[in-house]
C-alpha positions as CSV (number, residue, x, y, z in Angstrom):
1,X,31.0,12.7,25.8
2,X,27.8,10.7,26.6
3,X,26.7,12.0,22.7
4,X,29.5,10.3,21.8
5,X,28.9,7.4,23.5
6,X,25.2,7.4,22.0
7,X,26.2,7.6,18.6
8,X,28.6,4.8,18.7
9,X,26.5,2.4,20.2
10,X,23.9,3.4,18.1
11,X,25.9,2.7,14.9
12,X,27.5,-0.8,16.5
13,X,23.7,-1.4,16.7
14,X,23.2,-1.1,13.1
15,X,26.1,-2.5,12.2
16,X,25.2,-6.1,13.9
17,X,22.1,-5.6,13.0
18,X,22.9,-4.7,8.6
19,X,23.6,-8.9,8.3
20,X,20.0,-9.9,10.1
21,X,18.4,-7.6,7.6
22,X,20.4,-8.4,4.3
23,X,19.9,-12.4,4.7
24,X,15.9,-11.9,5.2
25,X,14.3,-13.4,1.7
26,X,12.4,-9.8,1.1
27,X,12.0,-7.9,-1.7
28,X,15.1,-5.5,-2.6
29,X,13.2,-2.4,-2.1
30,X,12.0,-3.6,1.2
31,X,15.5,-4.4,2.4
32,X,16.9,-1.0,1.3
33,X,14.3,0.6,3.2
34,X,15.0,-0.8,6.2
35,X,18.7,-0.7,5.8
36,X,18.2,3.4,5.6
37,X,16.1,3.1,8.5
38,X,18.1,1.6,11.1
39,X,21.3,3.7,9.8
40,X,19.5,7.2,9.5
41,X,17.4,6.9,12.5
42,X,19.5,3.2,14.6
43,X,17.2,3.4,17.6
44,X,13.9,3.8,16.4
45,X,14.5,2.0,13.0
46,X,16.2,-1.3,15.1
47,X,12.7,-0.9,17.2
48,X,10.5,-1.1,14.4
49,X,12.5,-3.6,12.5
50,X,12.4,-5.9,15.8
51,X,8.4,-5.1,16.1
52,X,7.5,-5.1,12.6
53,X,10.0,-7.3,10.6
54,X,11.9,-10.1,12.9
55,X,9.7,-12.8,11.7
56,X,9.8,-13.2,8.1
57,X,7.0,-13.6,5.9
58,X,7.7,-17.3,4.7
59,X,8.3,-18.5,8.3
60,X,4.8,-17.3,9.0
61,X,3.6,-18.9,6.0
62,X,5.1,-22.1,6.4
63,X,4.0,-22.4,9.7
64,X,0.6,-21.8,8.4
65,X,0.5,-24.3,5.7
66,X,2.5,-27.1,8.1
67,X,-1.1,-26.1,10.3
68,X,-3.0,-26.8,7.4
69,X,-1.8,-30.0,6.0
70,X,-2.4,-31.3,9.5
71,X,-5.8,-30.0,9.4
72,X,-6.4,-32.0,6.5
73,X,-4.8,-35.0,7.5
74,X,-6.7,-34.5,10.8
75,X,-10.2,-33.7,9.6
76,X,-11.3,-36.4,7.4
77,X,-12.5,-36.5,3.8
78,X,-14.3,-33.6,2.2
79,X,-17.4,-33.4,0.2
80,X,-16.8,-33.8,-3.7
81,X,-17.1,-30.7,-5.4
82,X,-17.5,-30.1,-9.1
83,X,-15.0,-28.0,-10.8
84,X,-15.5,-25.6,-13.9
85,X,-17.7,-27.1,-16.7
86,X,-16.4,-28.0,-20.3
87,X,-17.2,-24.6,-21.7
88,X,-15.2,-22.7,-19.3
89,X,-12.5,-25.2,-19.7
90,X,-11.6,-23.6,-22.7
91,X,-12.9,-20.3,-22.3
92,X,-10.6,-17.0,-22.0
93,X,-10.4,-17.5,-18.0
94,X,-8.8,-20.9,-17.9
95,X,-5.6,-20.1,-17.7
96,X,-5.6,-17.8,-15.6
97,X,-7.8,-20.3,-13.2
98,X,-5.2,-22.6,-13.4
99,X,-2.8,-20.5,-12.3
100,X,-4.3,-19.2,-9.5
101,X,-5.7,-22.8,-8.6
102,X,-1.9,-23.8,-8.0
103,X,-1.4,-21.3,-6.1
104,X,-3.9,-21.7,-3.5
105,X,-5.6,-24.7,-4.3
106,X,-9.1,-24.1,-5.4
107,X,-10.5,-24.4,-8.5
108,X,-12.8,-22.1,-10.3
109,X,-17.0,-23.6,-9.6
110,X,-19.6,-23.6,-11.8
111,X,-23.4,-23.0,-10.3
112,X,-23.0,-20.3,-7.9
113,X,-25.7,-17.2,-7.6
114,X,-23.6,-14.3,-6.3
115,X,-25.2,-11.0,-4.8
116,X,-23.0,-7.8,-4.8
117,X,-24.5,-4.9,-2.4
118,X,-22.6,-1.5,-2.2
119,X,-25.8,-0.5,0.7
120,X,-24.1,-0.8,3.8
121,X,-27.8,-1.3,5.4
122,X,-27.9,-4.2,3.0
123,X,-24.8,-6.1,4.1
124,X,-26.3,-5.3,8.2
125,X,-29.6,-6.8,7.2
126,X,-27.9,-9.8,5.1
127,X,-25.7,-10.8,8.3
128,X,-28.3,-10.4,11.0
129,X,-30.4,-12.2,8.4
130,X,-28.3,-15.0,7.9
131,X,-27.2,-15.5,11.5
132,X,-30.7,-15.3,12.7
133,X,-32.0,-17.9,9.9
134,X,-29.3,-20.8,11.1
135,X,-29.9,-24.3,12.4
136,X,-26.7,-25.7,12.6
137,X,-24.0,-23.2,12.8
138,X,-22.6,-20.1,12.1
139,X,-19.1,-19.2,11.4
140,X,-17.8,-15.6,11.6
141,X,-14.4,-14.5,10.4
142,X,-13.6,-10.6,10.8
143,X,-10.5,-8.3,11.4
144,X,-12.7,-5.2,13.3
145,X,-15.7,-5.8,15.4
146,X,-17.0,-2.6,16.9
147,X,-18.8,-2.3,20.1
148,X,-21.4,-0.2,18.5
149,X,-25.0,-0.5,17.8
150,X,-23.8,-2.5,14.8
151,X,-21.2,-5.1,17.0
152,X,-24.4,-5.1,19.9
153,X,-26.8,-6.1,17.0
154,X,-24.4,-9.1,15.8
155,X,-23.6,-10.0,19.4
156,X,-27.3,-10.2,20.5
157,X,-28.1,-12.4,17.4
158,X,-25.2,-14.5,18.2
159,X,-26.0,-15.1,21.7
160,X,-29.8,-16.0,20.6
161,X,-28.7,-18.7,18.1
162,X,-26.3,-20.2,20.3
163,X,-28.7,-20.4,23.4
164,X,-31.2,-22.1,20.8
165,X,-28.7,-25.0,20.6
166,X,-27.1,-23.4,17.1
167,X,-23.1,-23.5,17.6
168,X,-21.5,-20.0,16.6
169,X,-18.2,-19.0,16.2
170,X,-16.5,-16.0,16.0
171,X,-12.6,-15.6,14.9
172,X,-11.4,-11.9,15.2
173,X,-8.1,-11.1,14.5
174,X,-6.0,-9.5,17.4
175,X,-5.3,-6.2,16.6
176,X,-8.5,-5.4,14.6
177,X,-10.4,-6.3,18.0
178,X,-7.6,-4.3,20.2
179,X,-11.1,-2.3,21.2
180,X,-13.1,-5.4,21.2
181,X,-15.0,-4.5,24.5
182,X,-14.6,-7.3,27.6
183,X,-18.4,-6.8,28.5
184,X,-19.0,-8.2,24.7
185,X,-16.8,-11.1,24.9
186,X,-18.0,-11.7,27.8
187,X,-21.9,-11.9,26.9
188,X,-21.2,-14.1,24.0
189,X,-18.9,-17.1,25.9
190,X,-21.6,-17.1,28.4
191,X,-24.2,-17.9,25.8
192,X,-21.9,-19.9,24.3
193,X,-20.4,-18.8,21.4
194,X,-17.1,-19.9,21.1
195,X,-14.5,-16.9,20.5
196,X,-10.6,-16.7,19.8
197,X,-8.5,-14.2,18.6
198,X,-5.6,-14.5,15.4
199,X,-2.0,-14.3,16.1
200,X,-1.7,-12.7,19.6
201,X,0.1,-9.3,20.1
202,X,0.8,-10.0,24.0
203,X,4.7,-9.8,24.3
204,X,4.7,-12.5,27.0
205,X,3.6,-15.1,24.8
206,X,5.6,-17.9,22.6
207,X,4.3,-16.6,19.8
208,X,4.2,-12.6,19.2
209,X,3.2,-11.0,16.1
210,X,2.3,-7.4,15.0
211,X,2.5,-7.3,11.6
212,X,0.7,-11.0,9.4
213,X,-3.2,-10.1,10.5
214,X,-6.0,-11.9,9.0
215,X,-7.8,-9.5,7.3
216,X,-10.5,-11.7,6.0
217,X,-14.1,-11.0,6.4
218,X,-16.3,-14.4,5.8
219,X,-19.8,-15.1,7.3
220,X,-20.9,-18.6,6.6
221,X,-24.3,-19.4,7.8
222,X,-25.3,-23.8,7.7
223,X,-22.4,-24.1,4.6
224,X,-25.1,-23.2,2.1
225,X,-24.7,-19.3,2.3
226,X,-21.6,-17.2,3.3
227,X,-20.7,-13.2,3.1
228,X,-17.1,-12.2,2.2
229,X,-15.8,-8.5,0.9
230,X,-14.7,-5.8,2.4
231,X,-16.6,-4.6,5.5
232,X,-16.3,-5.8,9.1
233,X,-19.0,-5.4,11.9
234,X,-19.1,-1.6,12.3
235,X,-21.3,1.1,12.3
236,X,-19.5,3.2,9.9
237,X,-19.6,-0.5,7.7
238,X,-23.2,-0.6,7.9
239,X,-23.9,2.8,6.6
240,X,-25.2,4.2,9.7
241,X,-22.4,7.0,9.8
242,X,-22.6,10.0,7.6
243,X,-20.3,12.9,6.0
244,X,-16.7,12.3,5.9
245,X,-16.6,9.4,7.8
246,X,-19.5,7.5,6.0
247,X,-17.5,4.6,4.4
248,X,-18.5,3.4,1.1
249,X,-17.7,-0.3,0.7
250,X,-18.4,-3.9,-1.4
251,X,-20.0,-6.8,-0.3
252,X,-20.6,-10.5,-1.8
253,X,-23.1,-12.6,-1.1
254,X,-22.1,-16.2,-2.3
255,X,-24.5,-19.2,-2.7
256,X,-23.8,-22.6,-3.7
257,X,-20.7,-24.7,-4.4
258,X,-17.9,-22.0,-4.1
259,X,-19.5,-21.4,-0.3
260,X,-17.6,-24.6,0.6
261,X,-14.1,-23.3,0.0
262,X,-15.0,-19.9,2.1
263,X,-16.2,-22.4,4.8
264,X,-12.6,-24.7,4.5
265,X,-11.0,-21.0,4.9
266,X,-12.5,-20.5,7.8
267,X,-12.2,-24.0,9.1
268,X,-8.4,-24.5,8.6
269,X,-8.5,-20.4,10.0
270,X,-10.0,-21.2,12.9
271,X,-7.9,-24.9,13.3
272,X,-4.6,-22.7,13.4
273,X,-5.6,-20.7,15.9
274,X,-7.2,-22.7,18.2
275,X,-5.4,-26.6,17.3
276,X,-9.9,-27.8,17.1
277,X,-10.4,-30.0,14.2
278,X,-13.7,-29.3,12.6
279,X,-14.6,-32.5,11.0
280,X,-15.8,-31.1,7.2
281,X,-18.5,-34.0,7.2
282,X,-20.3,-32.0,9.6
283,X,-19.9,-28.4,8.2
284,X,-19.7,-29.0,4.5
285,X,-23.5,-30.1,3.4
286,X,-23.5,-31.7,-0.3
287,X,-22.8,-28.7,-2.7
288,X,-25.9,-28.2,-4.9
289,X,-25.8,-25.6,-7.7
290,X,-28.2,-22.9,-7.5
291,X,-26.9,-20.2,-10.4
292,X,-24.6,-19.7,-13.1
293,X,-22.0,-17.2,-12.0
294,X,-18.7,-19.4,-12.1
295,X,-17.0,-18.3,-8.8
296,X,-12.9,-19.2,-7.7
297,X,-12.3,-18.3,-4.3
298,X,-8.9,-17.0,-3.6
299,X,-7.4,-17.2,0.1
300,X,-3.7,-15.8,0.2
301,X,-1.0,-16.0,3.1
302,X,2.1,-13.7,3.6
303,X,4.6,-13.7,1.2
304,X,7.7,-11.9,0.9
305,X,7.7,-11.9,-3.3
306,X,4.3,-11.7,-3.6
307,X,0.5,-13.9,-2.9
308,X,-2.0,-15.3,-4.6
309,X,-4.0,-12.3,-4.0
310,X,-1.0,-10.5,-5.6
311,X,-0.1,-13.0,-8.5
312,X,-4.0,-13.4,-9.3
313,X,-4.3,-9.1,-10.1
314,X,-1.0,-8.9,-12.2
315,X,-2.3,-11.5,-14.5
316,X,-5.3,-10.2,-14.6
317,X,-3.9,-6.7,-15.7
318,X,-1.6,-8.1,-17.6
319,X,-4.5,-10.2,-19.2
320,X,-6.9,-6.9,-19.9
321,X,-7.7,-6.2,-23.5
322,X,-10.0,-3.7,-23.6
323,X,-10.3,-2.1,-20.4
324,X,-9.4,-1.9,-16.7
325,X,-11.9,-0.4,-13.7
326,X,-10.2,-0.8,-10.3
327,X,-11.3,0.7,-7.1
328,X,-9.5,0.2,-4.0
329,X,-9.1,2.4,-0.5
330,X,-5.0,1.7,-0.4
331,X,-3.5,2.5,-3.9
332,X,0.7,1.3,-3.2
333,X,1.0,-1.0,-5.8
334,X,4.3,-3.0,-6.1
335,X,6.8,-2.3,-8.5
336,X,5.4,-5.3,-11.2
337,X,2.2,-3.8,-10.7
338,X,2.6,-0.2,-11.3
339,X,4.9,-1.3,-14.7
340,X,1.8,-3.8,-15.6
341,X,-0.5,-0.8,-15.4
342,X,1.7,1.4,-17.1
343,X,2.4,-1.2,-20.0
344,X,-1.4,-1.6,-20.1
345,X,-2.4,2.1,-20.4
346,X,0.4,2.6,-22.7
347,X,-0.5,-0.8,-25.3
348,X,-4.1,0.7,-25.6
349,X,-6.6,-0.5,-22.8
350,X,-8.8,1.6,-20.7
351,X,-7.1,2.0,-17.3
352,X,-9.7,3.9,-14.5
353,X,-8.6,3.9,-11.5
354,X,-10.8,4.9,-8.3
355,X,-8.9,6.6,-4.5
356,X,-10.0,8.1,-1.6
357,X,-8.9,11.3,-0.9
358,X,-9.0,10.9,2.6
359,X,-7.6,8.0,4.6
360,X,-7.2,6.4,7.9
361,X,-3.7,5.9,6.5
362,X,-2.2,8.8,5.6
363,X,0.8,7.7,4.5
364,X,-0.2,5.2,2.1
365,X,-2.6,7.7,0.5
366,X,0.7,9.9,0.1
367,X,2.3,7.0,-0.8
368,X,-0.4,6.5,-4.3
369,X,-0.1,9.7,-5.0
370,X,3.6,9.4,-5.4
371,X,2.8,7.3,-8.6
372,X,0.4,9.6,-10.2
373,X,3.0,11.2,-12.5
374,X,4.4,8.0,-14.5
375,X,0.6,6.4,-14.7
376,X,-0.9,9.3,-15.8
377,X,1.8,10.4,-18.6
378,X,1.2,6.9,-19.4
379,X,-2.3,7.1,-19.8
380,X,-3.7,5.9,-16.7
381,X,-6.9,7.9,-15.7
382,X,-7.2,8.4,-11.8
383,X,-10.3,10.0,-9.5
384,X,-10.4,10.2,-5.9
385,X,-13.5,9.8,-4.5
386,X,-14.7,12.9,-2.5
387,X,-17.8,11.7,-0.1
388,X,-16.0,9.8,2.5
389,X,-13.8,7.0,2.6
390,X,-14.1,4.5,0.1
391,X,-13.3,0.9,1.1
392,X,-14.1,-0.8,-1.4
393,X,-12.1,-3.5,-3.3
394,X,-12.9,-3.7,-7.0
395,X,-11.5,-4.6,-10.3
396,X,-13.3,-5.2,-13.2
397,X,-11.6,-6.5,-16.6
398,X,-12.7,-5.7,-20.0
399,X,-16.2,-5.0,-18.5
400,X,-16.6,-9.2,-18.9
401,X,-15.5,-10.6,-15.4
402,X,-14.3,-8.9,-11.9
403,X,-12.4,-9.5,-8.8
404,X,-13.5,-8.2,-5.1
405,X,-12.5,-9.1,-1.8
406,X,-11.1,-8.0,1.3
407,X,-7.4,-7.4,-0.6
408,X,-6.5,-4.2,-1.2
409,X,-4.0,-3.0,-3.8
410,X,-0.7,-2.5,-1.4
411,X,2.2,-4.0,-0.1
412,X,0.4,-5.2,3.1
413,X,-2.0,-6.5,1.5
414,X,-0.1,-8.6,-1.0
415,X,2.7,-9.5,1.1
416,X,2.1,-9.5,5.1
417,X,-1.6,-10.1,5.4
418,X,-3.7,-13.1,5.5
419,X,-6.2,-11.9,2.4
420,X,-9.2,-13.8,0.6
421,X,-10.7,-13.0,-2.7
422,X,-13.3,-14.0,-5.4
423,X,-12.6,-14.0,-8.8
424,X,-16.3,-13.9,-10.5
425,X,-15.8,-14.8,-14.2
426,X,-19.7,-14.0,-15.5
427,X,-21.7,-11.3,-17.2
428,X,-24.0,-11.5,-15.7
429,X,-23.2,-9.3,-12.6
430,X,-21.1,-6.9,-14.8
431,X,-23.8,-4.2,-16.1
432,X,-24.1,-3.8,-12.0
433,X,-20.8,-3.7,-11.0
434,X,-20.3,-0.9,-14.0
435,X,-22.8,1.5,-12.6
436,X,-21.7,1.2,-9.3
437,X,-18.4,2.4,-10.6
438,X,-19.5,5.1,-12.5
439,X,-21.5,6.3,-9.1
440,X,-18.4,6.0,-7.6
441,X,-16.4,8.1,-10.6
442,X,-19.2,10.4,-10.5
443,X,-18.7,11.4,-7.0
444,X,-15.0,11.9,-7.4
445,X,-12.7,14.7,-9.1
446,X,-10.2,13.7,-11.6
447,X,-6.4,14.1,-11.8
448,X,-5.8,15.2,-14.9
449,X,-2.6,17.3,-14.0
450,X,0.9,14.7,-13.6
451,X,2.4,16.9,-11.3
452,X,-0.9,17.9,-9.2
453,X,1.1,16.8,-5.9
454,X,4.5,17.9,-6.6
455,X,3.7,21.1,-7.5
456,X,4.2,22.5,-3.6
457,X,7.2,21.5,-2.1
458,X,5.4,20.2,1.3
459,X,2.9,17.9,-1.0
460,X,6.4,16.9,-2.7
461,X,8.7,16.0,0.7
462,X,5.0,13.8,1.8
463,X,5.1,11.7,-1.6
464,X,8.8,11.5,-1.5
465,X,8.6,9.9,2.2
466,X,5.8,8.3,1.8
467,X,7.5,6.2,-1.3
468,X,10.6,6.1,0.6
469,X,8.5,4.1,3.0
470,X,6.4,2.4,1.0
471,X,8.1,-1.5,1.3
472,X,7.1,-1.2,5.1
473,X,3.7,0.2,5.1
């Protein structure tokens, strides 16, 4: 009897709720997903749907970009930066610059020196460095901050600077400082370093949000110098963990004019979080070029169909020629992803491809493995890397120009988290950039075998699941 009763109301449940799903603008796949969800398992798929789903992608986005255009009504006139010279005007990478330009809004800039570090000692020293080295401000933007020897180390610095006068802020999102110890926030208000927290997860607010985090990681340090990649404020970021749980990661050290549009990242980041108007005039000093590296910084926002972050890869693999060196920790590509690398491999370029095998997410590394089969029939050549976890974000096209940034290559990424990216289109950097991938390639073991995980039926039901799931991860 009471089964009875359980089951009915459990499938009345999914019935009201089939209509809530089917009119959300989400990407078919996605909406099947969850449609199987609530029907095959109605209490615990409504629950996450309600947790995970309920507010759509391009509500959160719209609500972000009505927040920025009021920011820029609100903050005054910016400083006048120079876009792309003649020569890359009509160089190879133009189009794809425009493109991703309106998209997101900023152009590709000429006169930037750019510094990529792999040495997670490097990217501690470089941040401590630059914090310590400030006299006007410092602006941090990061999704983890550990309360380590690492976090103390940043949070000492920070204190220092602001006591000397210097104003700091820190923006963390708030699930990637979930751990984010009270005795640390607590030192750095009372020195003065103003702190807030993106998107709130307290179910008593207004406004409640699990999924659309700000992943971004951006140092800016007086607006003439800024960090940006992958790592967050960590020990095991900063190379001071070893065996499998040392990660391996990419940072980017960015100076001159393309520093300006990482600092209006942060500013407009830090105005939707906490309504305060940073007046640009006081936080953007007049760009000055100070290399030749042509740098286009590339925010992106949650999307149901797909970001910039997203839009700016595709064309970029559907733009390769000659070859295609991609590292990344989350390997779930979207549908027009996977085909683009499979019509790549298959019209002749070199597609390498660079995993973990192990993750802090064990279903999306099931997930990538799911895909082995059609990209390696296809020609696709995959390692995972074997000496810890690699969380690094690189791609590198026809071994002339790369992309690297916090953006992984998954659905999460692309579509439900707040991303930013630099597209570097030089030389110059590339001989660097290809050794560190052959370090990394060297420390990995190839899948040469297509059917190397669905060989044993439990390695097939985990990549079948795992795929199933895919949309939502």
């Amino acid at each position: 009897m009471w089964l009875w009763i359980a089951e009915s109301i459990a499938l009345a449940l999914a019935l009201a709720a089939l209509p809530v799903v089917l009119v959300q603008r989400r990407h078919p796949t996605a909406t099947v997903a969850w449609v199987l969800a609530i029907f095959f398992m109605p209490y615990l798929g409504l629950l996450l749907f309600f947790a995970l789903s309920w507010r759509r992608p391009e509500r959160v986005r719209k609500r972000y970009h009505e927040r920025d255009d009021a920011f820029l009504r609100r903050s005054g006139s910016w400083p006048v930066i120079g876009d792309a010279d003649e020569e890359f005007a009509h160089g190879e990478f133009r189009a794809l610059a425009d493109a991703l330009e309106r998209m997101e809004g900023f152009p590709a800039r000429p006169g930037n020196a750019v510094e990529f570090t792999a040495d997670g000692r490097t990217f501690r020293e470089t941040l401590l460095s630059g914090i310590r080295s400030a006299r006007h401000h410092v602006h941090l933007e990061f999704y983890i901050y550990q309360n380590d020897e690492t976090g103390n180390a940043v949070t000492e610095a920070l204190c220092a600077k602001a006591r000397e006068g210097v104003e700091c802020r820190l923006l963390l999102d708030a699930v990637g400082a979930l751990w984010f110890h009270k005795s640390c926030l607590t030192r750095l208000r009372a020195a003065g370093v103003n702190v807030d927290f993106f998107h709130p997860v307290d179910p008593l607010r207004k406004r409640f949000f699990i999924n659309y985090r700000m992943h971004r990681k951006i140092a800016v340090f007086d607006g003439v110098s800024a960090l940006t990649g992958g790592r967050n404020v960590g020990d095991e970021y900063a190379g001071r963990r070893k065996g499998e749980r040392e990660w391996q990661d990419l940072s980017i050290l960015v100076r001159g004019p393309a520093v300006l549009d990482l600092q209006q990242v942060f500013l407009k980041d830090w105005y939707y979080t906490t309504g305060e108007a940073l007046a640009p005039a006081r936080y953007c000093p007049r760009p000055q070029a100070v290399g030749h590296e042509v740098v286009q910084v590339v925010p992106s926002e949650p999307s149901p169909l797909g970001s910039a972050a997203e839009f700016g890869h595709l064309l970029a693999i559907r733009g390769a020629r000659q070859s295609l060196r991609i590292v990344t920790p989350y390997f779930v590509p979207p549908e027009s992803m996977h085909s683009a690398l499979v019509t790549a491999a298959l019209s002749g370029v070199n597609v390498e491809i660079v995993v973990p095998v192990v993750s802090d997410s064990p279903p999306s590394l099931w997930a990538g493995r799911s895909t082995y089969r059609e990209l390696i029939e296809a020609g696709v050549r995959i390692w995972e890397f074997q000496d810890g976890m690699l969380h690094g974000k690189l791609m590198i096209v026809d071994d002339h120009w790369c992309a690297a940034g916090s953006a992984n290559m998954d659905c999460r990424s692309f579509r439900l988290s707040f991303e930013v990216s630099c597209f570097v289109y030089s030389r110059q950097d590339i001989p660097q950039l290809l050794s560190l991938f052959e370090q990394y390639r060297g420390r990995s073991r190839p899948i040469e075998d297509p059917l190397a995980y669905e060989r044993r039926l439990r390695d097939r039901l985990r990549c079948s699941v795992a795929r199933l799931a895919s949309p939502l991860l």
